[in-house]
C-alpha positions as CSV (number, residue, x, y, z in Angstrom):
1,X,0.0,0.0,0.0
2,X,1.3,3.3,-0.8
3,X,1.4,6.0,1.7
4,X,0.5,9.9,0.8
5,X,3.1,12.3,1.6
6,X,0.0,15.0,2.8
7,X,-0.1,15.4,6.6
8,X,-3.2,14.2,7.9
9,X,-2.6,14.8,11.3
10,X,0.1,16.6,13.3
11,X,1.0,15.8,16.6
12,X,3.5,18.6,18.1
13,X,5.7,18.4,21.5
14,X,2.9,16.5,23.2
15,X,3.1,16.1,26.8
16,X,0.9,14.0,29.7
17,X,1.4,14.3,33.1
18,X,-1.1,12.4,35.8
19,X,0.3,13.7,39.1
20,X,4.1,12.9,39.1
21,X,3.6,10.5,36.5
22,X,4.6,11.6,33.0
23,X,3.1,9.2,30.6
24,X,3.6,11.6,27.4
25,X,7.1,13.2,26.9
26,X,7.5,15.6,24.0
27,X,5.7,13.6,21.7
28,X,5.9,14.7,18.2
29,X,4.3,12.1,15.3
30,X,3.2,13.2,11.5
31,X,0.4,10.9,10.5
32,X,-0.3,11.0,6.4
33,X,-3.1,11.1,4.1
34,X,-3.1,7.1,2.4
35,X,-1.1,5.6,5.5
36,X,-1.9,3.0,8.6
37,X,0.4,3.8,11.2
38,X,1.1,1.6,13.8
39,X,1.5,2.6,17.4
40,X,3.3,0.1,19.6
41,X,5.5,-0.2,23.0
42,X,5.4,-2.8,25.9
43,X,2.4,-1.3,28.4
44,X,2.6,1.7,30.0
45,X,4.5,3.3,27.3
46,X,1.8,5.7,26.3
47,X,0.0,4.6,23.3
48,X,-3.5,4.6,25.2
49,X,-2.6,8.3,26.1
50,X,-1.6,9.6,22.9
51,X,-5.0,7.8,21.0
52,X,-6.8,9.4,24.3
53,X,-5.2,12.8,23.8
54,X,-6.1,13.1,19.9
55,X,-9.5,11.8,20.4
56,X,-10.2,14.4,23.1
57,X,-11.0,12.1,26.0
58,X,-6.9,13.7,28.0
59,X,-6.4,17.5,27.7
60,X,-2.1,17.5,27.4
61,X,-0.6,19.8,29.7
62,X,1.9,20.6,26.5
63,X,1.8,20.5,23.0
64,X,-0.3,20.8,20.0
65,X,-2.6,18.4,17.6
66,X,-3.8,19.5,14.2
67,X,-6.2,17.9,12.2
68,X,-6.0,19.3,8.4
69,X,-4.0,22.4,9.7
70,X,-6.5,23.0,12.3
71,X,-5.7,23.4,16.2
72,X,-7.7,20.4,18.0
73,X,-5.5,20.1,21.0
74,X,-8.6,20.5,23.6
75,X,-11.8,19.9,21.4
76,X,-14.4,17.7,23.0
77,X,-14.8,14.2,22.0
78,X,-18.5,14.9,20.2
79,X,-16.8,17.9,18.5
80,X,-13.8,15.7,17.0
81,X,-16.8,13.3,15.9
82,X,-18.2,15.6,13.7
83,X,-14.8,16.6,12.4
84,X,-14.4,12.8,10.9
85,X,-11.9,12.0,13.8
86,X,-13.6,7.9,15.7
87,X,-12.0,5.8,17.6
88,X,-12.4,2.2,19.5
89,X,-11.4,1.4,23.4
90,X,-9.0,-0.8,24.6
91,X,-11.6,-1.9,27.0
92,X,-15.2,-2.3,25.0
93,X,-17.6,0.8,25.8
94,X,-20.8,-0.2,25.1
95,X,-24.6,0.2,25.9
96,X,-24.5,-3.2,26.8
97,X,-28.4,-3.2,27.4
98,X,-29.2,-1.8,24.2
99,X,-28.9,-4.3,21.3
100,X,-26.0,-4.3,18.1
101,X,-28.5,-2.5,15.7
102,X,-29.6,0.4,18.5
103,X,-25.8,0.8,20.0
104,X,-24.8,1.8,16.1
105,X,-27.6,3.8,15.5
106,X,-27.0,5.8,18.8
107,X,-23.6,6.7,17.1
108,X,-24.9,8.1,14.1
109,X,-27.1,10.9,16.6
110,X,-24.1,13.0,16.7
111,X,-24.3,13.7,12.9
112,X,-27.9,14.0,12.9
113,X,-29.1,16.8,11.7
114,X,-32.9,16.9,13.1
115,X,-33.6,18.1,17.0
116,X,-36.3,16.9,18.9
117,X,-38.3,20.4,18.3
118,X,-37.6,20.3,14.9
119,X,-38.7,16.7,14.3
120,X,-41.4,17.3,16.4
121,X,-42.6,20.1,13.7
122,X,-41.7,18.7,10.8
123,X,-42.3,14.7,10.7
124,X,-41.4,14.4,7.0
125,X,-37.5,15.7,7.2
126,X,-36.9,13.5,10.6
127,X,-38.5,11.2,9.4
128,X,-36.1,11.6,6.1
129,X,-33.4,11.5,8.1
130,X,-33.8,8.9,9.9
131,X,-34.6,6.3,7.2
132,X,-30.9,7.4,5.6
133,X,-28.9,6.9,9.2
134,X,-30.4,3.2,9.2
135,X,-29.5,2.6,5.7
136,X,-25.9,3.1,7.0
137,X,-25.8,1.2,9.6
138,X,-27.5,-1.7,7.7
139,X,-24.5,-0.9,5.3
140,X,-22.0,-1.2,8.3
141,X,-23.5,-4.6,9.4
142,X,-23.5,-6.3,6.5
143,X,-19.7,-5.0,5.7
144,X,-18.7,-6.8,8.8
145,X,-20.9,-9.4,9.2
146,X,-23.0,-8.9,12.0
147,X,-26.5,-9.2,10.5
148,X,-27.1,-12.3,12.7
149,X,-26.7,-10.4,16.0
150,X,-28.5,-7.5,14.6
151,X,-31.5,-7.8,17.2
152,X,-29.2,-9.2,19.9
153,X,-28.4,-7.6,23.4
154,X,-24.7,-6.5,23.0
155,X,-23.9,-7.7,26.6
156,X,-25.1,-11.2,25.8
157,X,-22.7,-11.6,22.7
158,X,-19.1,-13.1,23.0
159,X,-15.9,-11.1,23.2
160,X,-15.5,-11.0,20.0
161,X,-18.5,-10.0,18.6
162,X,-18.7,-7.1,21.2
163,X,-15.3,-5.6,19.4
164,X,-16.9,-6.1,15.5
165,X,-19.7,-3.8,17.6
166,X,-17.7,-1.4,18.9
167,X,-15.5,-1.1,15.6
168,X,-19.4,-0.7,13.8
169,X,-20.6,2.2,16.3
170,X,-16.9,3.5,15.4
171,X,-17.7,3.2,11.8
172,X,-21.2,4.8,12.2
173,X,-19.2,8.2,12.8
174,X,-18.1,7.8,8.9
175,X,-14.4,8.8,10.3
176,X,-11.6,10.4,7.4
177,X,-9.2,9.3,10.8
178,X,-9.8,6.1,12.6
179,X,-8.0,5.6,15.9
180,X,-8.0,1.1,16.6
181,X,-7.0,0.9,20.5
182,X,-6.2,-3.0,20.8
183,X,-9.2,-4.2,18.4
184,X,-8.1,-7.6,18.5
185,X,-6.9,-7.8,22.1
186,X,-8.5,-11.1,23.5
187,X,-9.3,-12.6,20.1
188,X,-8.2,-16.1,18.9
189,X,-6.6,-16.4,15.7
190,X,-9.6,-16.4,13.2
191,X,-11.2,-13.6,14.6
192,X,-7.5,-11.6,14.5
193,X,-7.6,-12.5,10.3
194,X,-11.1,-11.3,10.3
195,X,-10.4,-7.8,11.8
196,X,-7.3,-7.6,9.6
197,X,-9.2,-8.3,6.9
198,X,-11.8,-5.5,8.2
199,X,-9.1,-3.1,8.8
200,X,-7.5,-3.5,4.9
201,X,-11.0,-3.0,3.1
202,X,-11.7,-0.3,5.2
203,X,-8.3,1.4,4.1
204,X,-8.6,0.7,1.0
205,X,-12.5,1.3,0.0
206,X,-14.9,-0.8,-1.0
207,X,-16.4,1.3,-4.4
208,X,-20.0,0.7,-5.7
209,X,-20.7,-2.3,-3.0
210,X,-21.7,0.0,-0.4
211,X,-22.9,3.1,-2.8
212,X,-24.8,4.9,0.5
213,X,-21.9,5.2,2.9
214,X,-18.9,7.3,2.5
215,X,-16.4,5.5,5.1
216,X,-16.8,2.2,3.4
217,X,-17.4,3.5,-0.5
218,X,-14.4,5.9,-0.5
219,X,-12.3,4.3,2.5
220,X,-10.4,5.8,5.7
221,X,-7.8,8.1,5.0
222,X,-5.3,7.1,7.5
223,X,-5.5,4.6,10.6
224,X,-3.9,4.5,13.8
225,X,-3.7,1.4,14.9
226,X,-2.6,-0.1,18.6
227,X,-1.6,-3.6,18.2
228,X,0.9,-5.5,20.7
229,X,0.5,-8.2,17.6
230,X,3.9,-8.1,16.0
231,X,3.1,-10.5,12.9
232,X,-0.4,-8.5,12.1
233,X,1.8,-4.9,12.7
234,X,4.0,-6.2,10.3
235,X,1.5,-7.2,7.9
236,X,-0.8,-4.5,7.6
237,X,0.7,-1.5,8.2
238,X,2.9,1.2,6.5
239,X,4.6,2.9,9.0
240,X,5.4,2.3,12.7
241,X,6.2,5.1,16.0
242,X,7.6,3.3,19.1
243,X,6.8,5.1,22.5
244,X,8.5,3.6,25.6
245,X,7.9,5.1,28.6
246,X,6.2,7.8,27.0
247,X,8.9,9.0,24.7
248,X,9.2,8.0,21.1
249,X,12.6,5.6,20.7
250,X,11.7,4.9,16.8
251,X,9.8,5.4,13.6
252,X,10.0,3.9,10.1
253,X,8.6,1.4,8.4
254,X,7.8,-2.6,9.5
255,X,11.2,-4.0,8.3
256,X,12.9,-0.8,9.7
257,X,11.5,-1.1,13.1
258,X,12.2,-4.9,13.2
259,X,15.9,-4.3,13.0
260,X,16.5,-1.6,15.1
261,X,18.8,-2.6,18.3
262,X,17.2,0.1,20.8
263,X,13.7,-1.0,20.2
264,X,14.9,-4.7,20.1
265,X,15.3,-4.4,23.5
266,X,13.3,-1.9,24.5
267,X,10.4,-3.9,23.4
268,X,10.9,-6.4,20.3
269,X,12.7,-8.6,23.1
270,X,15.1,-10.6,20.8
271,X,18.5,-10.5,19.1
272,X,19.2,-9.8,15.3
């Protein structure tokens, strides 16, 4: 896959402090247009953080982010939303009461354009509205193939099958940046293949099959993706930025990073 040369999204002298514990340290990272950039480090390096801090969720004490040359540094999550920036959690946040149809659907409210008052006045345009936010989301299940737990409670549903949820209600957002904390933490290794697989067509696009939804007809300009999975790092994505202890020790490609001593030990764990 070819990566763009435009920056996407610009991530400036960032710095994290929680008390006396500094888990981001000058952080600077340049994430292009047409890329999947992997963000890896043993735990507690900062990756969390860093996804937390673009995504809004951790206001940086230092540091700028910009998004297409804008400031986003302390916009709110809902704001970023609308902006095309989504994201998944390392641990699964969902309505777990609500079922795998209603938890996307709740996703797409943030881009609705209809308030109560005015779909209270005007049926036919909520109405309107409403029918096209569905045909999305009936778009997103059948591009990951979740129309047999469409009815289900999400809290009943395996491990698994909760992350293909949360990577949908993600989706809904109909992201241009796509932040992947961990998305196949937990997973055996059929399910890993089948969120690889997810994560590639996604990148790439998927054309006239899915005509009515922009993230999955035109594809996701870049990805950052946190992975602890070497072999599926290695496979899948163009570029990867080291953090240990929450400085960055490396950037470069897969083969790059694979041979460089300082993050062999720092977190590859082996000997070239």
């Amino acid at each position: 896959m070819e990566t763009g040369s435009e920056v996407t999204l610009r991530i400036d002298k960032l710095s994290l402090s929680f008390g006396g514990v500094r888990a981001l340290n000058g952080v600077s990272v340049d994430v292009r247009n047409k890329e999947i950039m992997a963000l890896i480090g043993p735990n507690g390096a900062g990756k969390t953080a860093l996804l937390n801090c673009i995504s809004g969720f951790y206001k940086p004490q230092e540091g700028e982010i910009y998004y297409n040359g804008q400031k986003i540094t302390r916009m709110r999550p809902d704001k970023l939303a609308k902006i095309g920036i989504a994201r998944t959690f390392q641990n699964i946040e969902l309505y777990t009461g609500l079922s795998t149809q209603d938890n996307i659907m709740a996703a797409r409210h943030v881009l609705m354009k209809q308030n109560f008052v005015t779909g209270g006045l005007y049926l036919g345009p909520a109405r309107k509205e409403e029918i096209e936010h569905r045909k999305v989301v009936e778009e997103i299940i059948d591009f990951l193939e979740i129309a047999s737990i469409r009815k289900k409670i999400v809290g009943l549903l395996p491990y698994g099958m909760r992350k293909r949820v949360e990577l949908a209600r993600a989706l809904a957002l109909e992201p241009k940046v796509l932040l992947l904390d961990e998305p196949m933490a937990g997973m055996n290794l059929e399910e890993k293949e089948d969120i690889a697989r997810f994560i590639i067509d996604l990148f790439e696009g998927q054309g006239a099959t899915y005509p009515d939804t922009a993230v999955l007809r035109d594809g996701i300009g870049c990805i950052i993706l946190v992975e602890h999975d070497m072999g599926v790092v290695m496979d899948i994505a163009n570029r990867v930025v080291v953090l240990d202890f929450g400085c960055k020790i490396g950037e470069g490609t897969p083969e790059e990073i694979s041979t460089n001593p300082e993050i062999i030990k720092a977190y590859l764990g082996k000997e070239k």
